[in-house]
N, C-alpha and C positions, 0 to 999 in steps of 0.2 A: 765659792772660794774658801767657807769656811771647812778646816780639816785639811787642807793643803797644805804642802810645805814650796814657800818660797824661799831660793837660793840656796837650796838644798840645805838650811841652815835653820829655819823657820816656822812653827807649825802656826798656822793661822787661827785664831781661837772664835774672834766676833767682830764683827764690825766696828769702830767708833762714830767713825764721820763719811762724810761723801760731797765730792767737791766734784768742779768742774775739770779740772787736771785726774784727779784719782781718789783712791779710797782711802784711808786711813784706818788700820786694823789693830786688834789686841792679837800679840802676839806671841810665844815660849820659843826659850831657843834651844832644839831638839836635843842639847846636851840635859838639859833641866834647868842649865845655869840663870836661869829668870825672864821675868819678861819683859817685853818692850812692843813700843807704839812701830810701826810697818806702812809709811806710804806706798803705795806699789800705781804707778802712773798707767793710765790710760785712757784709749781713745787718741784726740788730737795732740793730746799730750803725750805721747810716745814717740821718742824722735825717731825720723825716719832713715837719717843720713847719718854713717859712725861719725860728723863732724859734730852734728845734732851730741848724739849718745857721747863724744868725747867731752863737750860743754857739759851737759847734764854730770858727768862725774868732776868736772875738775871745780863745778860749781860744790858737790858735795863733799868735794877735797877741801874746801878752802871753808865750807859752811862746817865741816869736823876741827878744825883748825881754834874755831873762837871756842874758848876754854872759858865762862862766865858765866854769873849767878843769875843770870837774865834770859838767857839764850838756850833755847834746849838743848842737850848736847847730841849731835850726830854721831852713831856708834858705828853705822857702818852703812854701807851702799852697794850697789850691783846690779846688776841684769840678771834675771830668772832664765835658766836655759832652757825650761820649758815652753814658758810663755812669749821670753824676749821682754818683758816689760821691767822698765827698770824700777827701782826699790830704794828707799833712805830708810835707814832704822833710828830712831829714835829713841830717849828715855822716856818712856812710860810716867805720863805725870796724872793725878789725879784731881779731878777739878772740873770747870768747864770754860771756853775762850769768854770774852769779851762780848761778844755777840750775842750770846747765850742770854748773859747779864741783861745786857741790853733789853733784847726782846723781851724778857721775865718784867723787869722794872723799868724800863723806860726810860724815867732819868735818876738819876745817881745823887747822891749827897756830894757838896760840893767838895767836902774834904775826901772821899775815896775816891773822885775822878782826879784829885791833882794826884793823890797818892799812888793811882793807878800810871799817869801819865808819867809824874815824876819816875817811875819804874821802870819804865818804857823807853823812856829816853836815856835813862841809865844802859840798858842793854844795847840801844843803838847805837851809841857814844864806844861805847865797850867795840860793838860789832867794825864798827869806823874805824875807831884806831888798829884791828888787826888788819883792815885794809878788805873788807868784808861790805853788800850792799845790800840790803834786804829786797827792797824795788817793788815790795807788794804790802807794807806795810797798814793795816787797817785792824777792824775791832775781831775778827774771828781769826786771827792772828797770833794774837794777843792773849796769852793762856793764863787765868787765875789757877795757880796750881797750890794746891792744899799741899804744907808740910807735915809731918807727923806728930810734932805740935801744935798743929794750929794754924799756924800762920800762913798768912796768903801771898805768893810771891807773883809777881807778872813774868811770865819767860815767854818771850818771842818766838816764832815756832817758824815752819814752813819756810826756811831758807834757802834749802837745797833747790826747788824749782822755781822761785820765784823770780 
């Protein structure tokens, strides 16, 4: 996949992650305009029925929707006409999930798991009130994304399929 352009919009640059649902890719968007994070679903996760593939967008209509400091932002979504496989784009965060953490150190200093969770629940509160569900919420979810200062913000990620 890498060197491909999905959505005709897309050049695929590297891999990030890989999950049960689909891939998660580094991405450029063929104008140069910068880059961004590219689920592209598949396998059991590619719906099979336009009712399927109508959920799948109106779930990323409403995951584009939450506009907060917690939430990655959804830039854009679609179906690849090559592939058929549908796609969320994302902002491009720098950092690693929750999980990552995890695994590396085990357990956490008590004051950066509240610090982490109070974050957390910040974004999901945010996500509620626009009338938005997460429904898959766990720790590889859960993105420590590096600012350019420094600082580390929790942004909740994988919305659109979950």
């Amino acid at each position: 996949m890498i060197g491909s352009t999905i959505g005709e919009k897309y050049r695929i640059l590297r891999l990030i992650g890989r999950g049960a649902m689909g891939a998660v890719y580094e991405a450029e968007r063929v104008t140069g305009e910068g880059r961004v994070a590219i689920k592209v679903l598949h396998g059991d996760a590619v719906p099979t029925s336009d009712t399927q593939l109508q959920r799948f967008h109106r779930e990323a209509r409403a995951a584009s929707a939450v506009d907060a400091p917690h939430i990655a932002r959804v830039l854009d979504h679609g179906t690849d006409a090559a592939t058929r496989a549908p796609y969320i784009v994302h902002e491009l965060l720098e950092g690693m999930d929750l999980q990552q953490l995890l695994d590396r150190r085990r357990i956490l200093p008590p004051d950066t798991a509240l610090r982490i969770v109070a974050q957390a629940c910040a974004g999901l509160q945010e996500a509620h009130e626009a009338r938005v569900l997460h429904r898959d919420v766990k720790p590889a979810n859960l993105f420590l994304a590096r600012e350019p200062g420094g600082a580390v913000v929790v942004t909740i990620v994988d919305f659109g399929v979950a």
